[in-house]
Residue frames relative to the residue before (quaternion, step in Angstrom):
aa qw qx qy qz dx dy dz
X 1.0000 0.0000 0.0000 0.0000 0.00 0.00 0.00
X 0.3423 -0.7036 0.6002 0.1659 3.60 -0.88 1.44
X 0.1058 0.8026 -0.5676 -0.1498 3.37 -1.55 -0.02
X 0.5235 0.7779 -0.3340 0.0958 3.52 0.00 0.25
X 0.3500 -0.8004 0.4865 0.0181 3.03 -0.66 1.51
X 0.7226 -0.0304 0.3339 0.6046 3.71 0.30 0.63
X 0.6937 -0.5450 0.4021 0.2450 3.58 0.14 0.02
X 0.1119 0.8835 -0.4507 -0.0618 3.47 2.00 -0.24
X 0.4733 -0.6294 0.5351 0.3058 3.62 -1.33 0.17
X 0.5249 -0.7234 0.3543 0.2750 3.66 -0.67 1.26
X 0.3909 0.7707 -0.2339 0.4455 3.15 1.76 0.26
X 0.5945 0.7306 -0.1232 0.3125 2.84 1.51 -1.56
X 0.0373 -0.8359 0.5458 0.0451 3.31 -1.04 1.42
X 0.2740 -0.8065 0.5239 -0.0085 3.64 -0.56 0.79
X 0.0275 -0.7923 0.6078 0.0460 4.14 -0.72 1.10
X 0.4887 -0.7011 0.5124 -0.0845 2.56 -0.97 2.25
X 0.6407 -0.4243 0.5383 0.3458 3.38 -1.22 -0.70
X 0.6147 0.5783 -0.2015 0.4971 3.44 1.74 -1.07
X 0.6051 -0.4718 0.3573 0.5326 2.98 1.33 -1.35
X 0.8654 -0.2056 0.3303 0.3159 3.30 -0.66 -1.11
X 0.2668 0.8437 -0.4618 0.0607 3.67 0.66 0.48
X 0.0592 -0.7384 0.6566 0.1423 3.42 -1.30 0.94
X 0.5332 -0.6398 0.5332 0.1487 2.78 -1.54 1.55
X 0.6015 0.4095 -0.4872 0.4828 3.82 0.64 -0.13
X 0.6121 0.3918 -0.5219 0.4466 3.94 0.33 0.23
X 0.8830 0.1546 -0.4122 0.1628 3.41 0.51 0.02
């Protein structure tokens, strides 16, 4: 699975439908 938004910071946290996901956990 690709992601990239602009280069996003791996830091980056994003609210889904799921909730809350932080890319620096995965």
């Amino acid at each position: 699975m690709s992601l990239r938004i602009n280069d996003i910071a791996p830091d980056f946290t994003a609210e889904t439908t799921q909730g809350t996901i932080k890319f620096h956990d995965w």
